[in-house]
ZADOPA-891995 format. One record per residue: residue in one letter; residue number from 1; x, y, z of N, C-alpha, C, CB in turn. Coordinates in steps of 0.001 Angstrom, whole numbers, plus 524288, in hexadecimal, padded with zeros to 5 digits. Each point is the difference from the previous one (the first is absolute). Glycine has a CB too. Layout:
BEGIN
{"A",NUM,{X,Y,Z},{X,Y,Z},{X,Y,Z},{X,Y,Z}}
...
//
This chain:
BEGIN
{"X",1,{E773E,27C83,62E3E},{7FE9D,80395,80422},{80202,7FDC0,8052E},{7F7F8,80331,7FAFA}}
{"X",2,{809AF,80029,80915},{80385,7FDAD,80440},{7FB7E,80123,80526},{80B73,8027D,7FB73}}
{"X",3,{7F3C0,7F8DD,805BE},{7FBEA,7FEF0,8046B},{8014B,8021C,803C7},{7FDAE,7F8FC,7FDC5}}
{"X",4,{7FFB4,80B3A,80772},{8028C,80443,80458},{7FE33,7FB33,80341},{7FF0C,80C39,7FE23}}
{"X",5,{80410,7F2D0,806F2},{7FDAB,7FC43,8050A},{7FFF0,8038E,802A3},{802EA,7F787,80012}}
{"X",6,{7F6B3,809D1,8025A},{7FD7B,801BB,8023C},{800BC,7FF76,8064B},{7FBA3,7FF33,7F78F}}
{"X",7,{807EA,7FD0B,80A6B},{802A1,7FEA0,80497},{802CA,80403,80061},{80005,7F747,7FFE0}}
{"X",8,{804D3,80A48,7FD56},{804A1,80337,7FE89},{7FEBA,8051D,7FE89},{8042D,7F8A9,7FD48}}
{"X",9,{7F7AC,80995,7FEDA},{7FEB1,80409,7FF0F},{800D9,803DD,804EF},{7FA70,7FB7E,7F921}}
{"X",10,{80807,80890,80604},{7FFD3,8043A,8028F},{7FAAA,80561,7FECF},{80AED,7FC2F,80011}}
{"X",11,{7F264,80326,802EF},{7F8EB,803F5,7FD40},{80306,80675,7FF54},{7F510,7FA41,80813}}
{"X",12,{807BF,80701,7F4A3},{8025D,80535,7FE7C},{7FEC1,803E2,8033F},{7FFDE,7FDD6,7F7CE}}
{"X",13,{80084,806EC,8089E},{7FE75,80446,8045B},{7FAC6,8005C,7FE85},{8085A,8059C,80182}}
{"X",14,{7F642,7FA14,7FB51},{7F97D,80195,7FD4E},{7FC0F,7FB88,802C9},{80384,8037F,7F4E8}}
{"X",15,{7FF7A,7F707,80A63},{7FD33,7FB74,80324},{7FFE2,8010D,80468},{80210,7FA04,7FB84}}
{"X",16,{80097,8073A,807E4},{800DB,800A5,805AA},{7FE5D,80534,801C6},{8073B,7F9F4,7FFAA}}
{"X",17,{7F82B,80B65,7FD47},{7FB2A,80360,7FF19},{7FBEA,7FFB7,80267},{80260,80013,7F986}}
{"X",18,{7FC22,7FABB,80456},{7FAEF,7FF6A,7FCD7},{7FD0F,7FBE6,805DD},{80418,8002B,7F255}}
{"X",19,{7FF5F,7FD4D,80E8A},{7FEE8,7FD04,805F3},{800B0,80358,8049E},{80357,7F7CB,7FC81}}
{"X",20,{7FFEB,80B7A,80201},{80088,80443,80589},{7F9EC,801AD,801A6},{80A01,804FD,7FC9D}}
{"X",21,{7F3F5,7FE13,7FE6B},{7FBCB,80152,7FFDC},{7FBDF,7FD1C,80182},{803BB,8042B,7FAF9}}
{"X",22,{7FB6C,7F719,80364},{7FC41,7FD6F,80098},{80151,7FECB,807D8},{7FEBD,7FBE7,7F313}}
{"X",23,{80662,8033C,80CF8},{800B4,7FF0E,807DA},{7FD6E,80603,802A2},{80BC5,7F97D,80022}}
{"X",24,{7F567,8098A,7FCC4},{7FEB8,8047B,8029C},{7F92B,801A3,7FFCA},{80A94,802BA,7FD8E}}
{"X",25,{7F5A7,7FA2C,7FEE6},{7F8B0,80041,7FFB3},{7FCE6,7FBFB,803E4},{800A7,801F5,7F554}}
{"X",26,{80196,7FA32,809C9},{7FDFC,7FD28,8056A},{7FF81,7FF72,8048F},{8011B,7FE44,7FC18}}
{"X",27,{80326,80689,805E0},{801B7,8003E,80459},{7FBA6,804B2,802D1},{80AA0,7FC73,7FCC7}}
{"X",28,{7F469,806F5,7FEB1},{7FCD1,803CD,80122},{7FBD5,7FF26,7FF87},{804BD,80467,7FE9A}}
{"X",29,{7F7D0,7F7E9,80013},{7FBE7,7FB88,7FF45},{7FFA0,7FECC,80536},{801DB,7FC18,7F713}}
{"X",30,{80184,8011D,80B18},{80034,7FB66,80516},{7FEB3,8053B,804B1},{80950,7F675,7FC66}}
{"X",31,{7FB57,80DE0,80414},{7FEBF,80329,80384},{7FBB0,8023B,7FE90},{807C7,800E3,80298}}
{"X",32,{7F360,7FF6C,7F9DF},{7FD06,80401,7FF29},{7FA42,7FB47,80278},{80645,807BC,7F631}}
{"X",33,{7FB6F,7F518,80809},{7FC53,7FA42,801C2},{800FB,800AB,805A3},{80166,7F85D,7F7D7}}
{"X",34,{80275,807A4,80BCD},{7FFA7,80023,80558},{7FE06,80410,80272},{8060A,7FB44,7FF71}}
{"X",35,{7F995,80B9A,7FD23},{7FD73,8032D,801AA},{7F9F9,800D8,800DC},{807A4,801AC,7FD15}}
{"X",36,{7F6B7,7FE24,7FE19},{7FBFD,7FE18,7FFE5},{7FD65,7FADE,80153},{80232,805FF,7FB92}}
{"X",37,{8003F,7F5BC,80717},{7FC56,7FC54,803A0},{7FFB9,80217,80473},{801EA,7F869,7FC81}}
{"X",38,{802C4,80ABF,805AA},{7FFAD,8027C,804E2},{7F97A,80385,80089},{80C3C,800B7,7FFB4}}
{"X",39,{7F691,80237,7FCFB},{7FA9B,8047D,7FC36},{7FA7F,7FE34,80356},{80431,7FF85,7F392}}
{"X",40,{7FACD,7FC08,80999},{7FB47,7FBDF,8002B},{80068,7FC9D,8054D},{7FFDF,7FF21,7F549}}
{"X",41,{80436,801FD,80FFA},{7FDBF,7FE40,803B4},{800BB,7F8AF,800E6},{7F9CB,80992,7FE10}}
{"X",42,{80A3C,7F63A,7FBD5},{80308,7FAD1,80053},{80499,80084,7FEBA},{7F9AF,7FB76,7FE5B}}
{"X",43,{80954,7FF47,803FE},{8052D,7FEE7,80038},{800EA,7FDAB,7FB06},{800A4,7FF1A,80971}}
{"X",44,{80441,801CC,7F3A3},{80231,7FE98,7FBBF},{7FEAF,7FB42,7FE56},{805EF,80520,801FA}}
{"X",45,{7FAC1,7F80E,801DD},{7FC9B,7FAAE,80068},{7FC8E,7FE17,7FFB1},{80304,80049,8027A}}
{"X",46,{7FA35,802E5,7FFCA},{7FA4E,7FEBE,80046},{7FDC2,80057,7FBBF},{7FF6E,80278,8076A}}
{"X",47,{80299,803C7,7F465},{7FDE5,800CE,7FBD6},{80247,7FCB4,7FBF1},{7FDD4,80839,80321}}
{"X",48,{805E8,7F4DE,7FD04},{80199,7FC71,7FB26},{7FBC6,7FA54,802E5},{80D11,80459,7FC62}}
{"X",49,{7F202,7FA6B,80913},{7FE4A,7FB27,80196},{7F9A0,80052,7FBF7},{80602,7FF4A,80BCF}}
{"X",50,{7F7F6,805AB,7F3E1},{7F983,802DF,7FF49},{7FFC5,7FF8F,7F989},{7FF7C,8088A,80907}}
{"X",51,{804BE,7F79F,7F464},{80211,801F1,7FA02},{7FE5B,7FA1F,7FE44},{80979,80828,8009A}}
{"X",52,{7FB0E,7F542,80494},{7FF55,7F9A1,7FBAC},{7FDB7,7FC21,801BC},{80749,800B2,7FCA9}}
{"X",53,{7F417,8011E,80758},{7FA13,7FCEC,8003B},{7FCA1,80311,7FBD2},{80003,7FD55,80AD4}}
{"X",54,{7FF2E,807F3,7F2FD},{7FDE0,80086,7FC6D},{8006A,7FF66,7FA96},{7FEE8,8032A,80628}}
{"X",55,{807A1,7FCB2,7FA84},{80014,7FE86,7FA2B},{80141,7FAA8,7FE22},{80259,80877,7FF59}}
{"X",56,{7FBDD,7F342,80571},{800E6,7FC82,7FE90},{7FD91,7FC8D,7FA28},{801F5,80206,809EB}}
{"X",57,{803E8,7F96A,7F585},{7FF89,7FF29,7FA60},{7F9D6,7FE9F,7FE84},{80A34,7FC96,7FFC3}}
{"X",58,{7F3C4,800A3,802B2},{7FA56,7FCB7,7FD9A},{7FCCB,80509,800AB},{80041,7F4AA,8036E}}
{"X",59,{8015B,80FCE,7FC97},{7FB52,803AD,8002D},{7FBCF,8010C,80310},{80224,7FE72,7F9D0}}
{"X",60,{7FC11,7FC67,80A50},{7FC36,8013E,80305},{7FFD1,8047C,806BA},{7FEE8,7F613,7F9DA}}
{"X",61,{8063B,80C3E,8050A},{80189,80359,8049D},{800A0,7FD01,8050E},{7FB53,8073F,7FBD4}}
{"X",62,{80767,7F4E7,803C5},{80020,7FCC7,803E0},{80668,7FE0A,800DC},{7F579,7FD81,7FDD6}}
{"X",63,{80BAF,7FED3,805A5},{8050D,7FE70,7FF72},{80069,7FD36,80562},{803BA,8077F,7F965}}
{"X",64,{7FED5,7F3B7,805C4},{8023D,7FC5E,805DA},{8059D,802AA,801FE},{7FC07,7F59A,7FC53}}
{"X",65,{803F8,80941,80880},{8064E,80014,8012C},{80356,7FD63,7FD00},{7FE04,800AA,807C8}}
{"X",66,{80069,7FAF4,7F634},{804BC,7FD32,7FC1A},{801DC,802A9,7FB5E},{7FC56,7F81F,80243}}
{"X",67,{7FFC8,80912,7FC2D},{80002,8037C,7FBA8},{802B5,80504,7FF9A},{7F8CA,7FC02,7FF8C}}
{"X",68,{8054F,806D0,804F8},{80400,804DC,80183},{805FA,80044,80236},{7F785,80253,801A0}}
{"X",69,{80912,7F855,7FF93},{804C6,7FE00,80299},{803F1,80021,7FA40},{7FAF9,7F90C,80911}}
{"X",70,{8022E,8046D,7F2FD},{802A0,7FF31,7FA4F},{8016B,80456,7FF6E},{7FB8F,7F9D5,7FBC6}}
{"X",71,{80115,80916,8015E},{8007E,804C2,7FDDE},{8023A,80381,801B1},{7FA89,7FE23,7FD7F}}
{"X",72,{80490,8021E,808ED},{8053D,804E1,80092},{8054E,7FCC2,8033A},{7F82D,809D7,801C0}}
{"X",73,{80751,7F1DA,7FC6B},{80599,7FCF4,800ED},{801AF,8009E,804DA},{802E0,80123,7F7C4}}
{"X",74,{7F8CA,7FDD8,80D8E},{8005A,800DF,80352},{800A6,7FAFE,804E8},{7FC13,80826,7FAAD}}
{"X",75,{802EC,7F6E8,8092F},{80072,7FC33,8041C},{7F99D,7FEEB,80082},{809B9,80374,8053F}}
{"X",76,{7F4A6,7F7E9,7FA57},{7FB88,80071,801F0},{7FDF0,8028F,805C2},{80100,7F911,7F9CD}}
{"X",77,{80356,806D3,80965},{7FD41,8020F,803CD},{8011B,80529,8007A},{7FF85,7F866,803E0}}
{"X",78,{805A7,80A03,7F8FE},{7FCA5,80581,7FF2B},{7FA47,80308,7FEC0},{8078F,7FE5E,7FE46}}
{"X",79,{7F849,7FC87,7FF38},{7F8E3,80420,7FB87},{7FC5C,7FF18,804C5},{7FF3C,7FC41,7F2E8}}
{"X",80,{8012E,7FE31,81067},{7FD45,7FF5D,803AC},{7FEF4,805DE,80481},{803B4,7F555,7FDA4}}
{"X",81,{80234,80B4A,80299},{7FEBA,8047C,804EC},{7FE6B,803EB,7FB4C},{807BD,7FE91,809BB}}
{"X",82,{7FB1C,80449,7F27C},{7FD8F,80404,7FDBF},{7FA49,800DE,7FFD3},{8073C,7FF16,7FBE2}}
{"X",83,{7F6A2,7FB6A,802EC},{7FB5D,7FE7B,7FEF8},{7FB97,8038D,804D0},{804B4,7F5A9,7FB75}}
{"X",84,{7FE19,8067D,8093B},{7FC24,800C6,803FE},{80105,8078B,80168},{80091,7F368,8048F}}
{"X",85,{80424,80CA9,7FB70},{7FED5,805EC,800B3},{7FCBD,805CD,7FDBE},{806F6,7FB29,80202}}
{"X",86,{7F82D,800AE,7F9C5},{7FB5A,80462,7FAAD},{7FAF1,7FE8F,801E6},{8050F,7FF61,7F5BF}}
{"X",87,{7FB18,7FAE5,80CF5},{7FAED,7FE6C,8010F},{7FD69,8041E,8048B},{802D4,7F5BA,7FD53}}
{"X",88,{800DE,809C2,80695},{8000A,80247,8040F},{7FE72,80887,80176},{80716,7F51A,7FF7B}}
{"X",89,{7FB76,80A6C,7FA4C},{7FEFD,804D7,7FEFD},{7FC22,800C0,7FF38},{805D6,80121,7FDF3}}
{"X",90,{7F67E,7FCA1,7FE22},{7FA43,7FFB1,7FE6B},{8009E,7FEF2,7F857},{7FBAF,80827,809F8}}
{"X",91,{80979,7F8DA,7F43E},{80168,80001,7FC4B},{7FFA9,7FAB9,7FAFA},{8043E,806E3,806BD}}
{"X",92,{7FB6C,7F561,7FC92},{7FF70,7FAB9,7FB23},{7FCBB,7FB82,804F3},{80BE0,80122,7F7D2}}
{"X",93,{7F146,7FDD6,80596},{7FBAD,7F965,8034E},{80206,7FC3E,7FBF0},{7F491,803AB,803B8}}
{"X",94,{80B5D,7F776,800E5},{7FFF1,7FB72,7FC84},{7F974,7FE0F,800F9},{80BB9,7FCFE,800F2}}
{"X",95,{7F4F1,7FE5B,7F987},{7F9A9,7FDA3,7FD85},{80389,7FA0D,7FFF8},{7F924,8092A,7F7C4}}
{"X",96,{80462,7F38C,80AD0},{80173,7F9E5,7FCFC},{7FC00,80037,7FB18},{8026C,7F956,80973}}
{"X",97,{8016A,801F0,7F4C0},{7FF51,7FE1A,7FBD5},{7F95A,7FC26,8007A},{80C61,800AC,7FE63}}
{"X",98,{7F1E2,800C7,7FDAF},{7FBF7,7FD53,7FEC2},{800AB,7F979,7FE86},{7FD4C,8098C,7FD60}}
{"X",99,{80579,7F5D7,7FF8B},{80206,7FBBB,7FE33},{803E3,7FB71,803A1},{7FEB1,806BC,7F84A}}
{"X",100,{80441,7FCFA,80BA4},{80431,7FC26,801BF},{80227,80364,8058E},{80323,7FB80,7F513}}
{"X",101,{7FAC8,8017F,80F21},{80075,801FD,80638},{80441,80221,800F1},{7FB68,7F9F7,80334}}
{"X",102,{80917,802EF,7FA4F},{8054C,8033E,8004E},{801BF,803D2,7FFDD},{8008E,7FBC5,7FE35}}
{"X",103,{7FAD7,806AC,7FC2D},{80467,805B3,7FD9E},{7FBC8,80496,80319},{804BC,7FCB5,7F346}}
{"X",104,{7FDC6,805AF,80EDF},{7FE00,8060C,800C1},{8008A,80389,7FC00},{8020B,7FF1E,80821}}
{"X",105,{7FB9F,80498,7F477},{800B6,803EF,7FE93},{800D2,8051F,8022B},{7FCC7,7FABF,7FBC9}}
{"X",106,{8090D,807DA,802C4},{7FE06,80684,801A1},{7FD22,803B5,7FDCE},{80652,7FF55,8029E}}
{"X",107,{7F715,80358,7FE44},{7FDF9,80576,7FCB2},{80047,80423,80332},{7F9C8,7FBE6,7FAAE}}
{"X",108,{80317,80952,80196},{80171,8053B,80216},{7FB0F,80048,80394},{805BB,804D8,7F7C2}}
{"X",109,{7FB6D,7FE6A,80C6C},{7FA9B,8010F,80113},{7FD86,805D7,7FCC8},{80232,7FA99,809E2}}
{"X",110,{7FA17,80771,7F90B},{7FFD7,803D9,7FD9E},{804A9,80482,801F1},{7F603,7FCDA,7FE6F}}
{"X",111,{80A3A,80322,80535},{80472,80663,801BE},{805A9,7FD4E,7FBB6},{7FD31,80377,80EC8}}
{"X",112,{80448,7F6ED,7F263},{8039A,7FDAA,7FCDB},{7FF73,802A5,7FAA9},{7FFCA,7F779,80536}}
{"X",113,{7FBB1,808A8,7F7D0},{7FF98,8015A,7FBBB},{7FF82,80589,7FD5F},{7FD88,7F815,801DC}}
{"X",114,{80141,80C0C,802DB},{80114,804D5,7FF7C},{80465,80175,7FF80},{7FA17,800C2,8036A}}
{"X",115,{8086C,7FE89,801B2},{807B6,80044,80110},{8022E,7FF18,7FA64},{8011A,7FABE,80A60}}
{"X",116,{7FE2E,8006C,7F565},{80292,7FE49,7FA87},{7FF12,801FA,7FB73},{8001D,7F979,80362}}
{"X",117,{7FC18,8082B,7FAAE},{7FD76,802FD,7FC0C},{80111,805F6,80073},{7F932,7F8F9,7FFCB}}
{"X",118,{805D1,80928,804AD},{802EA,806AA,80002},{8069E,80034,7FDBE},{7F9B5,8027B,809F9}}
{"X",119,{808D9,7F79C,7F85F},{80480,80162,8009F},{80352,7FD6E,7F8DE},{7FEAD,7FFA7,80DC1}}
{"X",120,{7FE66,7FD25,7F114},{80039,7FE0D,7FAB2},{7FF39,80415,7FD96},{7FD65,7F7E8,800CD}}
{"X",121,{7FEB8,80BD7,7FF43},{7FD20,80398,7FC51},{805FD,805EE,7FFD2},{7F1FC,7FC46,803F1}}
{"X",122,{81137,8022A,80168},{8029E,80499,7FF64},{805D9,7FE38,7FD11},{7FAA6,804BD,808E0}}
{"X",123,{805F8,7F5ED,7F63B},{804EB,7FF50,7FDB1},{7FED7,7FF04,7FAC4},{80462,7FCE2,80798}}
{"X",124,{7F964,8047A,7F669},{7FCA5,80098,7F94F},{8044B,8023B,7FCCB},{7F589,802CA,802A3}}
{"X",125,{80EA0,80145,7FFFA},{803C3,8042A,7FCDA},{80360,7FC15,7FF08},{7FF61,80972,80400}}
{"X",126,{802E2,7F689,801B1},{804D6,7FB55,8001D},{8006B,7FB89,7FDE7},{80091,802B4,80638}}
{"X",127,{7FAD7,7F9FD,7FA83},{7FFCE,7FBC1,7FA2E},{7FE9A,8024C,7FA11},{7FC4A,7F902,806CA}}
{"X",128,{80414,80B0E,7F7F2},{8003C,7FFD0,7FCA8},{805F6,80223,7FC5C},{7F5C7,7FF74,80377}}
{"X",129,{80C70,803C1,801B7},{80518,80218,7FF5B},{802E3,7F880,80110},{7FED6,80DD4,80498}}
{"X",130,{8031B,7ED4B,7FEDB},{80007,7FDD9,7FF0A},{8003E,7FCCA,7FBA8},{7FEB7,803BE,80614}}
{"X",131,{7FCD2,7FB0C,7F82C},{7FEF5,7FDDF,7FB49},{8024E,7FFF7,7FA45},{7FA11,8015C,80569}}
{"X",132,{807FC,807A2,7FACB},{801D4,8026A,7FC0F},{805EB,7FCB0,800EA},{7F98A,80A34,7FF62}}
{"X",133,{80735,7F704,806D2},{80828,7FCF4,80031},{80003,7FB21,7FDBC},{80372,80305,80986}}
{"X",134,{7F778,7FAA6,7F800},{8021B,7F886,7FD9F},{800F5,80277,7FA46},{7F877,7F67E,805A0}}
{"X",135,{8028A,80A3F,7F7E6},{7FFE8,800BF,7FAA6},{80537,8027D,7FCA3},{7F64E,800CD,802C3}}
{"X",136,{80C56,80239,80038},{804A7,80267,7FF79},{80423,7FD98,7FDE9},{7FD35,803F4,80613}}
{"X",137,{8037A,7F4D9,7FF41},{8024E,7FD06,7FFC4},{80141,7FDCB,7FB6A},{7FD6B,8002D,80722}}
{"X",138,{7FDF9,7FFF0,7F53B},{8013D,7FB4F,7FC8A},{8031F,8005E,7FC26},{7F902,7FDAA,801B7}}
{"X",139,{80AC0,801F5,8008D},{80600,7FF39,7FA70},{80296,7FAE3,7FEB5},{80385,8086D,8031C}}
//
């Protein structure tokens, strides 16, 4: 049997189909995500900054700047100003740490947690149309 190098392979129209689709699904995802944060009275930003203090990994709805700096592969002192500007809004408080003076935690407040929740509750279609493109992917 003659081994294909996958370097060299040229993808067939069906492969490249098949990714079109899935770009075109994401794209309409991303703009439908910026409508609806608007929607909800937040900035694109704000609503991904609100997304990934709640959905942070350890589950406790919480999250440091370091942490958010990782994850959205950002500058620390971006998340810093993002930070303060949600604060400022009324949208996320920080809590120190119980354990260690250093770390601040962010969380939602409550209006934080409405915003975010109306506006989560309305992209329910789109992740799931999403979800169908990855699934699409798998060839």
């Amino acid at each position: 049997m003659e081994q294909v190098d996958e370097t060299t392979r040229v993808p067939s129209a069906e492969e490249a189909a098949l990714v079109a689709e899935f770009r075109v699904a994401l794209r309409r995802f991303g703009n439908k995500a910026e409508q609806v944060a608007r929607d909800n009275g937040l900035t694109p930003r704000r609503y991904l900054l609100l997304l990934m203090i709640k959905g942070a990994p350890d589950l406790n709805e919480r999250s440091t700047v370091t942490e958010l700096a990782e994850r959205l592969s950002l500058a620390q002192s971006s998340i810093t100003e993002l930070v303060a500007r949600a604060e400022t809004a009324g949208l996320v408080r920080r809590e120190p740490s119980n354990n260690d003076a250093r770390v601040v935690y962010l969380r939602l407040t409550q209006e934080g947690e409405r915003r975010f929740a109306n506006a989560f509750r309305s992209l329910a279609a789109e992740r799931r149309a999403l979800s169908e493109a990855i699934a699409d992917l798998d060839v």
